[in-house]
C-alpha positions as CSV (number, residue, x, y, z in Angstrom):
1,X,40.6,62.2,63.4
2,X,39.1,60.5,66.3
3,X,38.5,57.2,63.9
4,X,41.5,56.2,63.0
5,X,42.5,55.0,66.5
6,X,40.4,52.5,68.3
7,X,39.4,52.9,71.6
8,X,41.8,50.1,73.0
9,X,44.8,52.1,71.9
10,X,42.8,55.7,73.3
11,X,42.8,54.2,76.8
12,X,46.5,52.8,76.2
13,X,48.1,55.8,76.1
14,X,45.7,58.5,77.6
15,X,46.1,59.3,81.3
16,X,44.5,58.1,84.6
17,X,41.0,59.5,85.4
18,X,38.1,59.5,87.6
19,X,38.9,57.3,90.9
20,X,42.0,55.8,90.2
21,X,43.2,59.1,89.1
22,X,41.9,60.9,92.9
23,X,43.5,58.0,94.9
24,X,47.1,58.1,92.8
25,X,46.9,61.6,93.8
26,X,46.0,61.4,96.9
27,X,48.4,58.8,98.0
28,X,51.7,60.7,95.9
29,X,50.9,64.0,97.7
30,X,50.3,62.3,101.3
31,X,53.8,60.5,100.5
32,X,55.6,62.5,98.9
33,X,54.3,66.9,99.5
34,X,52.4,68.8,97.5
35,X,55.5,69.8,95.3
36,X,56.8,66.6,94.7
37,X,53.7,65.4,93.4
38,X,52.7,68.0,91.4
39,X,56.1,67.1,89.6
40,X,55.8,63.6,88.9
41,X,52.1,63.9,87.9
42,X,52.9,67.1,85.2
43,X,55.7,65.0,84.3
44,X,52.8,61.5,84.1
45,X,50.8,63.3,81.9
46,X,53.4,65.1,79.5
47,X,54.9,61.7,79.1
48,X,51.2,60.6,78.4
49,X,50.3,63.2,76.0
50,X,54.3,62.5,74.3
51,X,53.5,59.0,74.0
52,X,50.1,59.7,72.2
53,X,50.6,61.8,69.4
54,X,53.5,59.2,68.6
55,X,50.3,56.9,67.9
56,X,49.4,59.4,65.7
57,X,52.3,59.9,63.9
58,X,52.3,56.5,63.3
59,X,49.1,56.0,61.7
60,X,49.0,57.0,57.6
61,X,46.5,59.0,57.8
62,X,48.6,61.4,59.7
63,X,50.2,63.4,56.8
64,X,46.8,64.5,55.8
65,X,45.9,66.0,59.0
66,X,46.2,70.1,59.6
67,X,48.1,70.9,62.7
68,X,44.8,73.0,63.8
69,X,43.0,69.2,63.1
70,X,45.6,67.8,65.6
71,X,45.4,70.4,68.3
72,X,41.4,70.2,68.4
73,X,41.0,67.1,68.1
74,X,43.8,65.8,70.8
75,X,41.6,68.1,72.9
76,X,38.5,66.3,72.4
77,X,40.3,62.5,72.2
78,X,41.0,63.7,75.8
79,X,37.7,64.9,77.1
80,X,36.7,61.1,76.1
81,X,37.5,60.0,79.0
82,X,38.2,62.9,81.2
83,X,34.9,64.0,81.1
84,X,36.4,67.7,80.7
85,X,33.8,69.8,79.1
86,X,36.9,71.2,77.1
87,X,36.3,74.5,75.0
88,X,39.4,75.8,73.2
89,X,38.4,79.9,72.6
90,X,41.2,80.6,71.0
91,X,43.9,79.3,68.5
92,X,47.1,80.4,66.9
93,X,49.3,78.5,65.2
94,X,52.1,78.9,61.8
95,X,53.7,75.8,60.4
96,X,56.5,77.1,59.1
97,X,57.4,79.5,62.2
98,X,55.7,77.0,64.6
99,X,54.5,80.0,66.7
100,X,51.7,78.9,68.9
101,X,49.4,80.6,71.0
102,X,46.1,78.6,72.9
103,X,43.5,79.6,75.2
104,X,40.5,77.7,76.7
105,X,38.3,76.0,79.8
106,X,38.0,72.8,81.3
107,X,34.6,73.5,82.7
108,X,34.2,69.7,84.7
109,X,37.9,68.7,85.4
110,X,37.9,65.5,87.6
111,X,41.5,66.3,88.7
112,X,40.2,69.4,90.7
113,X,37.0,67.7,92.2
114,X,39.2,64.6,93.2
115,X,41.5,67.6,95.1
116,X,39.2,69.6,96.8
117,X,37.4,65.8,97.8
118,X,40.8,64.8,99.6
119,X,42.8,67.9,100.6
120,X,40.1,71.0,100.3
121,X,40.8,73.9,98.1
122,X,44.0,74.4,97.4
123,X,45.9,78.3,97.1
124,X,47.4,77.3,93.6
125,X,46.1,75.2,90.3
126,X,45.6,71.9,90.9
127,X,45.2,70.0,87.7
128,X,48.9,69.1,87.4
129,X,47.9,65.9,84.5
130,X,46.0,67.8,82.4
131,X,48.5,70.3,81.9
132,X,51.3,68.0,81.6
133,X,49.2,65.7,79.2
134,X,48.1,68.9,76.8
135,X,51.7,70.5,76.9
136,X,53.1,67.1,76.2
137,X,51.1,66.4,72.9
138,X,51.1,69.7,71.3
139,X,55.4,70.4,72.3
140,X,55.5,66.4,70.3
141,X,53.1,67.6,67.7
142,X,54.7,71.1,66.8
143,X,58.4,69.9,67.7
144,X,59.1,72.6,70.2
145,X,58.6,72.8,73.8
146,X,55.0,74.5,74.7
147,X,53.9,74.9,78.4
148,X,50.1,74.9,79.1
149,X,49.5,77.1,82.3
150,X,46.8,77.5,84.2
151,X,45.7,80.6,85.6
152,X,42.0,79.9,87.1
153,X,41.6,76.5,88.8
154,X,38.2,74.7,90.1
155,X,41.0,73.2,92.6
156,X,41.2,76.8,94.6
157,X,38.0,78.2,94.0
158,X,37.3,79.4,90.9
159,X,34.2,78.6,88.6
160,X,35.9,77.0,86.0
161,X,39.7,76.0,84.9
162,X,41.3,78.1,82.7
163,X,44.4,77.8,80.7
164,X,46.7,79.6,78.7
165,X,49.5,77.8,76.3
166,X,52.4,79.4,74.8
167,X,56.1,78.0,73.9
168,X,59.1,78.4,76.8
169,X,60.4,81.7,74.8
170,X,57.1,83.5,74.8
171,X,56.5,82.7,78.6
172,X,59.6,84.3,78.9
173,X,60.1,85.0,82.9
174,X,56.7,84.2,84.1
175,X,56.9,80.7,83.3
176,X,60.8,80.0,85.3
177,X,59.0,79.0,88.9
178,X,57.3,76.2,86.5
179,X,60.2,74.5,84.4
180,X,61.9,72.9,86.9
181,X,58.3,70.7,87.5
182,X,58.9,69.4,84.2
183,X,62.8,68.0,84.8
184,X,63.6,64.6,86.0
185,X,65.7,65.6,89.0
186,X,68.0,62.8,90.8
187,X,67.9,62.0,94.8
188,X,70.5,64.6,95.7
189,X,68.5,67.6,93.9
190,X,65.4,66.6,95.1
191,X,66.0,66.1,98.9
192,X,68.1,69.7,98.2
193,X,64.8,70.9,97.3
194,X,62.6,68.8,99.6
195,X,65.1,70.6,102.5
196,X,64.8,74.2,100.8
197,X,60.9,73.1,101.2
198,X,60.6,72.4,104.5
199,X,62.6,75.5,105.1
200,X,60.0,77.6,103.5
201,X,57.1,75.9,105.0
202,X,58.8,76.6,108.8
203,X,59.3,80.3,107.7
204,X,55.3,79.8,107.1
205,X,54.5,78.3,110.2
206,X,56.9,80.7,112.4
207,X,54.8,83.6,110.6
208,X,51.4,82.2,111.4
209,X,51.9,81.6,114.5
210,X,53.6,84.5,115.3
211,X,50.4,86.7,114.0
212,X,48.0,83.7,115.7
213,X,49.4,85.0,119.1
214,X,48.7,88.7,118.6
215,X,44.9,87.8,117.0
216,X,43.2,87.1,120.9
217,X,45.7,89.6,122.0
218,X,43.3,92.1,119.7
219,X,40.6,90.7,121.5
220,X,41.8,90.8,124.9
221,X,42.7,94.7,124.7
222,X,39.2,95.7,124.5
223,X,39.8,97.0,120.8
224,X,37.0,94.6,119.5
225,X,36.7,93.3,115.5
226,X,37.9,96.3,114.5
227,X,41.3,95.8,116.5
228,X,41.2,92.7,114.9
229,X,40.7,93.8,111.7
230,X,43.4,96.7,112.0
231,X,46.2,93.8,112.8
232,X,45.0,91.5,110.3
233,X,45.8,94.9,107.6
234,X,48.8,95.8,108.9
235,X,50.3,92.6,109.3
236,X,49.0,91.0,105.5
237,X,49.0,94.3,103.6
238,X,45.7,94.0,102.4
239,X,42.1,94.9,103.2
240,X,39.2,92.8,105.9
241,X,36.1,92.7,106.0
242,X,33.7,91.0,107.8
243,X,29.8,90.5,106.9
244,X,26.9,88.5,107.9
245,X,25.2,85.9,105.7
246,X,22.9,89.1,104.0
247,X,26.5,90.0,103.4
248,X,25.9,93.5,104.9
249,X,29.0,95.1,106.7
250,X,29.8,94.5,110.2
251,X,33.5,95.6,109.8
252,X,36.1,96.4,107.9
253,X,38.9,97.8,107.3
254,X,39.0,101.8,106.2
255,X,40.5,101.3,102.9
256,X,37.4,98.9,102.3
257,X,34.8,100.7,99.7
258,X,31.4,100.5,99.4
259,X,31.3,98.1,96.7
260,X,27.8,96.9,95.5
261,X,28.0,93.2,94.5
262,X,26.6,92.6,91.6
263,X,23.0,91.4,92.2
264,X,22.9,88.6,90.0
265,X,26.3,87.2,91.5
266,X,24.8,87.8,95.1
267,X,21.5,85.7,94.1
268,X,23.2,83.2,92.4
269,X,26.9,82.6,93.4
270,X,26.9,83.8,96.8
271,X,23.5,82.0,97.9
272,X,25.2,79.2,96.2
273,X,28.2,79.2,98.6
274,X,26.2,80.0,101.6
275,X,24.5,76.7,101.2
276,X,28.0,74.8,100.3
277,X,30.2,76.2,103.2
278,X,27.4,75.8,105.9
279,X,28.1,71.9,105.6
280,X,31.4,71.5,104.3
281,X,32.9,74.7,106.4
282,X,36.1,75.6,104.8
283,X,37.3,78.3,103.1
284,X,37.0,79.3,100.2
285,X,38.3,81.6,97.4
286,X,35.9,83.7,94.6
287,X,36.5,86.2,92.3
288,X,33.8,88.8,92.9
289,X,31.8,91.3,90.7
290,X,30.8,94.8,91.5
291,X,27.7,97.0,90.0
292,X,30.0,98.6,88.9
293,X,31.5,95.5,86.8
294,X,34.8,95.5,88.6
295,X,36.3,92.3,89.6
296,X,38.7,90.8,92.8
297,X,39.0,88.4,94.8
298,X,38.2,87.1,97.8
299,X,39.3,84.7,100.0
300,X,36.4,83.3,102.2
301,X,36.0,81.9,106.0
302,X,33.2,81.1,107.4
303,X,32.3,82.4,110.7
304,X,30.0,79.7,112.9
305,X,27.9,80.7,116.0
306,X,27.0,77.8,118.3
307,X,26.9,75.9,115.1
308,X,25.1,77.7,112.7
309,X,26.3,80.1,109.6
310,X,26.5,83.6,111.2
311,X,28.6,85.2,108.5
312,X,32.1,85.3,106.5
313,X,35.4,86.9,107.0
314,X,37.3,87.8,104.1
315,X,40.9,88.9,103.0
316,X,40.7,91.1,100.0
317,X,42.9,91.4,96.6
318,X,42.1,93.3,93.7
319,X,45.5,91.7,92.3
320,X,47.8,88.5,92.3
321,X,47.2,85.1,94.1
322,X,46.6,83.8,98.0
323,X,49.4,82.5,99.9
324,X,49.5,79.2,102.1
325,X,50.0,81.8,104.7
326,X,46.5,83.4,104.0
327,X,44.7,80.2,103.9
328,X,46.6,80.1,107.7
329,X,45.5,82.7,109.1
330,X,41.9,83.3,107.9
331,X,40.7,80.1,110.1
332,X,42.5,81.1,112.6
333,X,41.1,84.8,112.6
334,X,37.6,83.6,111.8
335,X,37.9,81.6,115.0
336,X,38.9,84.4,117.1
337,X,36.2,86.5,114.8
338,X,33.2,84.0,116.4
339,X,34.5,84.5,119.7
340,X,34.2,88.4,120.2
341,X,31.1,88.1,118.0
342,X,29.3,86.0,120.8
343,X,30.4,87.7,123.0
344,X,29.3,91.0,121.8
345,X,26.1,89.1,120.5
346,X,25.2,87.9,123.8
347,X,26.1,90.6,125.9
348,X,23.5,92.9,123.4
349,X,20.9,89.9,123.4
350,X,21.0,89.8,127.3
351,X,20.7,93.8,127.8
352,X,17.9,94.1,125.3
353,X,16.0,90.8,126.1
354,X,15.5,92.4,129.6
355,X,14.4,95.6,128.3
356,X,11.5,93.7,126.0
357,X,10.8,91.4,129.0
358,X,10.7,95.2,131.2
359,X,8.1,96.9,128.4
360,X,6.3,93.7,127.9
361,X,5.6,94.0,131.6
362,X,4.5,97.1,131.6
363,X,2.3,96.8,128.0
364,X,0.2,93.9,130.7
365,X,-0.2,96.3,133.5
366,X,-2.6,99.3,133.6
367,X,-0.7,100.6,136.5
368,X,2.7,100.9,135.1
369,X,4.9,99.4,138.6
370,X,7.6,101.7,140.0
371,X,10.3,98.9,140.3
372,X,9.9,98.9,136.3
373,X,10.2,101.7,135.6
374,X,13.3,101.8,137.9
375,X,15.0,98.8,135.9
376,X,14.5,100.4,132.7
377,X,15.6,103.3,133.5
378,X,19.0,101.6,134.5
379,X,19.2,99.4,131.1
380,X,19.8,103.5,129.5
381,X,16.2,104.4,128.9
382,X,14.0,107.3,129.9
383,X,10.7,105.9,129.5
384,X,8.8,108.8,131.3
385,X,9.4,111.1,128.3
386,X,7.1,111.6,125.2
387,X,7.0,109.2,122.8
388,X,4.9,107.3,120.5
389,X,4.5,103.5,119.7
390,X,5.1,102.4,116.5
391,X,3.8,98.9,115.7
392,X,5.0,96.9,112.8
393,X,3.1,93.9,111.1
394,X,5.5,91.2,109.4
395,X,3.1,89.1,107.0
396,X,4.8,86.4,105.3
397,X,3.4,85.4,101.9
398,X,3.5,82.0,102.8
399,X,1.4,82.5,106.1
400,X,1.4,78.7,106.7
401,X,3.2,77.8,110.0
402,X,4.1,81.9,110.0
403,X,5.0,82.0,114.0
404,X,6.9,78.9,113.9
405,X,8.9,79.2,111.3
406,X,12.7,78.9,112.4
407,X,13.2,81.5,108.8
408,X,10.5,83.8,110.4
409,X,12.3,83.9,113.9
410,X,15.6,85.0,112.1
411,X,14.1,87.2,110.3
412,X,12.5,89.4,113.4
413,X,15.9,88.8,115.3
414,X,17.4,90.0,112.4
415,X,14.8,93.0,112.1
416,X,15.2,93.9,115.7
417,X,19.6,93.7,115.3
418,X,18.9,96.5,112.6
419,X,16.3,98.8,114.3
420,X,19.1,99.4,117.7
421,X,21.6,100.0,114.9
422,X,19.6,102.1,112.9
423,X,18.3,104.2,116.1
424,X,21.9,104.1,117.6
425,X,23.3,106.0,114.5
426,X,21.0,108.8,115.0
427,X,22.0,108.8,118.7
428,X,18.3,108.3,119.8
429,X,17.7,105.3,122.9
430,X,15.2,102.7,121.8
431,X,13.3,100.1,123.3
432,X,12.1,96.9,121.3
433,X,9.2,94.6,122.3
434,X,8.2,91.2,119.8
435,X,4.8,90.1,119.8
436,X,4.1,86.6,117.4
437,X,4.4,88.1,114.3
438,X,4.8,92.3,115.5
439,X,7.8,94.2,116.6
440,X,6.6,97.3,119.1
441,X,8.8,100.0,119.3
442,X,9.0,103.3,121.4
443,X,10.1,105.9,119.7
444,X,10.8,109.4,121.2
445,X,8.8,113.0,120.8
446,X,12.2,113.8,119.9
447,X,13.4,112.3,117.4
448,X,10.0,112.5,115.6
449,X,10.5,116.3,115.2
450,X,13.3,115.9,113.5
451,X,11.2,114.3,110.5
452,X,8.4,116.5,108.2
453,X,5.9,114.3,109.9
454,X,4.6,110.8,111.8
455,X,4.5,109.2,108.7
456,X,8.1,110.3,107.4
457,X,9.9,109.1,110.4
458,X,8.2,105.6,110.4
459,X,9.1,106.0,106.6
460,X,12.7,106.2,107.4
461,X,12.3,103.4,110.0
462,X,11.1,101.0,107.3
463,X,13.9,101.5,104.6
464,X,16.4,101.4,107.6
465,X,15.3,97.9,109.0
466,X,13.5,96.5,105.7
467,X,15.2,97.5,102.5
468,X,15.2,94.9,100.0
469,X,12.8,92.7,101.8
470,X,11.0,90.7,99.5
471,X,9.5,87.5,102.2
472,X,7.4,89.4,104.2
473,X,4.7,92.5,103.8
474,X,5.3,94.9,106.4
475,X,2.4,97.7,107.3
476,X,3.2,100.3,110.4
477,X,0.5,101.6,112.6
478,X,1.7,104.5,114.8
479,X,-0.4,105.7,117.8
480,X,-1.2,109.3,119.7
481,X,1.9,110.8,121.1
482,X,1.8,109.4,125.1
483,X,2.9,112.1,127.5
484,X,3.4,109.7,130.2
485,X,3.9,106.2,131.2
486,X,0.3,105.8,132.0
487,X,-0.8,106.4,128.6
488,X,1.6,103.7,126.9
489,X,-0.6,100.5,127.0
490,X,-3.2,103.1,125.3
491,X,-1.0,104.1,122.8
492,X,-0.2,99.9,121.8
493,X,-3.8,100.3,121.4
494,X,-4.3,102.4,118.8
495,X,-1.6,100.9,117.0
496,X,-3.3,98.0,116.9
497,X,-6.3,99.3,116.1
498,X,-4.8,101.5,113.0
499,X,-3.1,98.3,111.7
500,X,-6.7,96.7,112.2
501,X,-8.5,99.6,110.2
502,X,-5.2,99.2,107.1
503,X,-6.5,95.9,106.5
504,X,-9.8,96.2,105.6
505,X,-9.0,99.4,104.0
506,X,-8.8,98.9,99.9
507,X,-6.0,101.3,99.5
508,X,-2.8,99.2,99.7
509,X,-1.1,101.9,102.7
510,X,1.8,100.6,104.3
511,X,2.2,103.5,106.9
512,X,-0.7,105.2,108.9
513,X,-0.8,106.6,111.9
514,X,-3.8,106.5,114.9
515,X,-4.5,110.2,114.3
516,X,-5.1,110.5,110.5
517,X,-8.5,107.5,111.1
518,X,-9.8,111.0,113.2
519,X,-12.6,110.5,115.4
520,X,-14.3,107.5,113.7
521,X,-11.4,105.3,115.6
522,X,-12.7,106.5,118.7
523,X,-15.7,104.3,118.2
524,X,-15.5,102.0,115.2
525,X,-14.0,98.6,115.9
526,X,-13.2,95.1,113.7
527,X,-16.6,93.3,114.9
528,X,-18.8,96.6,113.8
529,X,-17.1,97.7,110.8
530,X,-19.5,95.7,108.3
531,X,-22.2,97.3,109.8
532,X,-20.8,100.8,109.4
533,X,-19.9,100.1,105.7
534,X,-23.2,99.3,105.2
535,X,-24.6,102.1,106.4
536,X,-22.3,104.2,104.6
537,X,-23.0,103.0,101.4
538,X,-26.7,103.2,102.3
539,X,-26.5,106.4,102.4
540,X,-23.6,107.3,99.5
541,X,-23.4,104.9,97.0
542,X,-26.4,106.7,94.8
543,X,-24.4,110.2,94.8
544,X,-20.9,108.0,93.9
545,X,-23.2,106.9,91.0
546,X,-24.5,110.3,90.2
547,X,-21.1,111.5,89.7
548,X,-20.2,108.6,87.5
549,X,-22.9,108.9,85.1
550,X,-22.8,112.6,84.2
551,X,-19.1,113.2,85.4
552,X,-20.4,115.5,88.5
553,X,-18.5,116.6,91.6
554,X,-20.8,116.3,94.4
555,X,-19.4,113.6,97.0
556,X,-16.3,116.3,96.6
557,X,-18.7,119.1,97.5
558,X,-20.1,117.0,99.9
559,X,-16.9,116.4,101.7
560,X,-15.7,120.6,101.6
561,X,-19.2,120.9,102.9
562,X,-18.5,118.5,105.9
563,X,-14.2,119.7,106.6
564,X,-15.7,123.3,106.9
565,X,-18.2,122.5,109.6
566,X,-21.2,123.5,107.1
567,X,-19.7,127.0,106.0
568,X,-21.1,127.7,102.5
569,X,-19.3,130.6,101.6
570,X,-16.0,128.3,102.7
571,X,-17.0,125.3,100.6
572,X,-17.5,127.6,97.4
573,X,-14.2,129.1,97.7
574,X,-12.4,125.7,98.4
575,X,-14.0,124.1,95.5
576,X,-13.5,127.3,93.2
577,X,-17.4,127.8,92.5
578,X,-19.9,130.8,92.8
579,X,-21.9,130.4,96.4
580,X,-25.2,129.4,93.9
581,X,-23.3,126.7,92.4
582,X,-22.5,125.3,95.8
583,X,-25.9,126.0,97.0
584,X,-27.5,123.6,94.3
585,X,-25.0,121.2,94.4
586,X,-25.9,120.5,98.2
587,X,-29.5,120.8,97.3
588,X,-29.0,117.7,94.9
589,X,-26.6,116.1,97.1
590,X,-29.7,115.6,99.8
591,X,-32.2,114.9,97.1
592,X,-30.4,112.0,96.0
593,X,-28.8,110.8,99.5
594,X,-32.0,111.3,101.2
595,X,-30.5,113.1,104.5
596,X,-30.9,116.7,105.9
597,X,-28.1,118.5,106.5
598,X,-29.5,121.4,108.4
599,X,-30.5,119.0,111.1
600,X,-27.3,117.8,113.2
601,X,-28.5,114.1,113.4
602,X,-28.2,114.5,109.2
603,X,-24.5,116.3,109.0
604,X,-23.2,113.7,111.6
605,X,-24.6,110.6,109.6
606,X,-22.9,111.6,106.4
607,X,-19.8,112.9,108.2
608,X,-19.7,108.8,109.8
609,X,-20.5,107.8,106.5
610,X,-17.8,110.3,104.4
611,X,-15.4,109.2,106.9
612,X,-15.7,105.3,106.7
613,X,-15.5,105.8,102.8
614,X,-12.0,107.4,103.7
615,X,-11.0,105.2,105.8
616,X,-11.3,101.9,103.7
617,X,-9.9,103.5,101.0
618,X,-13.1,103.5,98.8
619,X,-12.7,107.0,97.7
620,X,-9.7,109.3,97.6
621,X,-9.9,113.1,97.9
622,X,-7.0,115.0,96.8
């Protein structure tokens, strides 16, 4: 169909677009309110869309054409120079009957980008011509009055526009609000309306700022965000929730659940908006997946910390649309959000950056000072009772410029904001220490015993402070338990020394603590461990070979032989073999090793050598 008009006549009769169509509307809504305009431009385009099919209907070539031809393809004429992206999903129509029914996107509409350019995103849909222009041609075309509708607009938010077209009857009351857009109305009706208008919009005003003046008041009380968040529900009737930029929970309101976002929205959409509302800082409005593949909106602030993206506030709807009065109001309790946020920020960063300053102190001195002691002790921790220090690694896989790395600093702030939470939840006093690329933590004898072991509670600690980590691999090295004060800058030591001995070990661990390397730690160190695996395997590597070729057990044997100090009758029963069985084994064992194990200089060599094996995760005994 698109052939038998030229373009000359297309451009004649098709509306504005592009630039001209962004500064018509942003001069008729600056002039004359958001409702007037949107009157005069549904009104611009129906008259357009009116105007065109009588083109067609003049042409002869128009009496051969299907009324589905005509509705497609005035659809695609348009998108010629509207650069829509138009996609009609569904269509019903009867000639004889002329019932109609339509139903598609307009995935690039110019109208909404030209809106959200000039005025921001708006509450309602914005594309007023394109409406007017499609409801327009088909009404002319089918000879009876259709209204196209939109019910998801790029204008406030949403990821596409979509529409939905029906005839006046089949609206029925859900289109009324709309009809009167579409009436040429004369001065008197119109500055009735404009006065009605103003009205409304002073009843919107009065309201926000009458629910302005109680937000600081929330503040001021000492109730904190949650205060907040209680008068925010009780005044809008619906749920709040506040989040940081991992979009983990900081508050909310009670009625809030524990949604899971939908992962593939969170890595796509969300990361998407993080990046768009950290320069353009407005808010914003999105219609958010679960896991559970439920969907509601959400109507987004951004919350800014001495100018940078700290997190978002949200209002919450599973049904129906935003008000002017919510786009209000979230600012303005974003706003007074940031404010008790830095406050409560600052107040924990200044508490808890004296306590690291206090251990850091203390890590330097081998005399731990009384006057330390004495100031941690009035920050809320006992530091003279048993505890143990637990040393986490951060490696990021892109080591280059690690330390430096503004991303790397956030993420051991971060890191450090969720260990106090995680420890403050189990009622347990903590104190934190950075180091370059390590977090030291003291963790109490108590709290310890309440896991199956070491390991288990630095277990715990991990999934607490790292779950879903994916930058940076993270290995814990936890030391002797350190009965006093004294015996703390010891116990950073071996820490340091069991994340040493992880990373030459082959086995991949991620937690260890100082007591499973046994008494090997007490003497091996970084600059001597080549020398000691070469000894080792010296002095093993031709019974691992043994064992290979004819499928024997003797480094087993060999290690049951060591654990039980030399006790034959022991190591039979712990391997499940007769005591002659046993007795050979060992008998080939020093044959093919070449050491004595009846002299002590022999059992302590292979025990070294045994043990180093262990340690670098060369061997595993189960």
């Amino acid at each position: 169909m698109i052939n038998i008009i030229n373009s000359d006549e297309m451009i004649k009769y098709l509306p504005e677009s592009g630039q001209l169509l962004g500064t018509l509307r942003k001069n008729l809504i600056s002039a004359l309110g958001m409702d007037r305009a949107k009157g005069f431009l549904l009104r611009y385009g129906w008259d357009c869309g009116e105007k065109f099919s009588e083109l067609l209907k003049s042409k002869d070539e128009y009496s051969s054409l299907t009324l589905e031809d005509l509705f497609l393809s005035g659809s695609q004429i348009h998108g010629l120079t509207a650069d829509l992206g138009t996609s009609v999903t569904k269509l019903v129509v009867d000639p004889d009957t002329k019932d109609y029914f339509s139903e598609g996107y307009w995935k690039y509409s110019q109208e909404a980008e030209k809106h959200i350019e000039h005025f921001g995103l708006s509450y309602e849909p914005v594309c007023f011509t394109l409406t007017g222009y499609a409801g327009g041609y088909v009404s002319s075309i089918l000879g009876r009055q259709v209204i196209f509708k939109e019910v998801e607009c790029k204008g406030k938010g949403d990821p596409y526009c979509r529409w939905i077209a029906k005839p006046v009857a089949d609206w029925a009351e859900e289109i009324m609000d709309e009809l009167p857009y579409y009436q040429e109305e004369n001065l008197g009706q119109e500055l009735d309306n404009a006065f009605k208008r103003i009205e409304e919009q002073k009843d919107v005003f009065k309201r926000a700022l009458q629910i302005s003046e109680k937000l600081p008041n929330a503040i001021l009380n000492g109730s904190g965000l949650q205060g907040l968040i209680r008068l925010i529900e009780k005044e809008m009737n619906y749920p709040v929730i506040i989040e940081n930029i991992q979009f983990e929970r900081i508050e909310a309101s009670s009625s809030v659940k524990n949604d899971n976002l939908n992962p593939d929205f969170v890595n796509k959409e969300l990361k998407k908006m993080i990046q768009s509302t950290s320069h353009s800082k407005k808010t914003i409005l999105l219609k958010v997946p679960t896991a559970e593949n439920e969907v509601y909106s959400r109507l987004i602030s951004p919350i800014f910390l001495r100018n940078k993206l700290f997190g978002f506030l949200s209002f919450i709807k599973k049904t129906g649309d935003f008000s002017e009065l919510d786009y209000l109001l979230i600012e303005r309790a974003s706003s007074v959000s940031a404010i008790q946020i830095l406050n409560e920020t600052s107040a924990f960063e200044n508490e808890h950056r004296l306590k690291e300053e206090l251990l850091n102190v203390l890590f330097q001195s081998d005399t731990p000072q009384a006057d330390i002691i004495y100031r941690l002790k009035l920050a809320g921790y006992h530091i003279e009772q048993p505890q143990y220090v637990y040393l986490f690694h951060l490696n990021k896989h892109d080591q280059q410029e690690q330390l430096l790395d503004e991303a790397f600093i956030e993420f051991k702030k971060s890191a450090v904001d969720r260990f106090y939470k995680a420890l403050d939840q189990q009622n347990v006093k903590g104190v934190l220490a950075t180091r370059f690329n390590q977090i030291i933590v003291l963790i109490p004898e108590e709290f310890v015993r309440t896991f199956p072991s070491l390991v288990s509670s630095g277990a715990w600690l991990l999934d607490q402070v790292f779950a879903g980590n994916t930058e940076m691999d993270i290995t814990l090295g936890i030391s002797a338990l350190c009965n006093k004060v004294e015996e703390l800058n010891r116990g950073l030591g071996e820490a340091q020394k069991t994340i040493s001995m992880m990373s030459f070990s082959k086995n991949p661990m991620k937690i260890r603590s100082y007591k499973e390397l046994g008494a090997i730690a007490k003497f091996i160190e970084p600059d001597n461990i080549s020398e000691l695996t070469l000894f080792a395997h010296e002095l093993l590597d031709d019974i691992m070979a043994y064992d290979q070729k004819y499928g024997a057990d003797l480094f087993h044997t060999l290690y049951c032989y060591l654990e039980n100090n030399g006790h034959m009758k022991n190591t039979a029963k712990e391997m499940h073999i007769s005591l002659g069985s046993a007795r050979y084994r060992l008998t080939r064992i020093q044959e093919i090793g070449g050491f004595d194990l009846s002299t002590s200089q022999g059992f302590f060599d292979a025990h070294v050598a045994v043990q180093v094996f262990l340690l670098l995760g060369l061997i595993e005994i189960s």
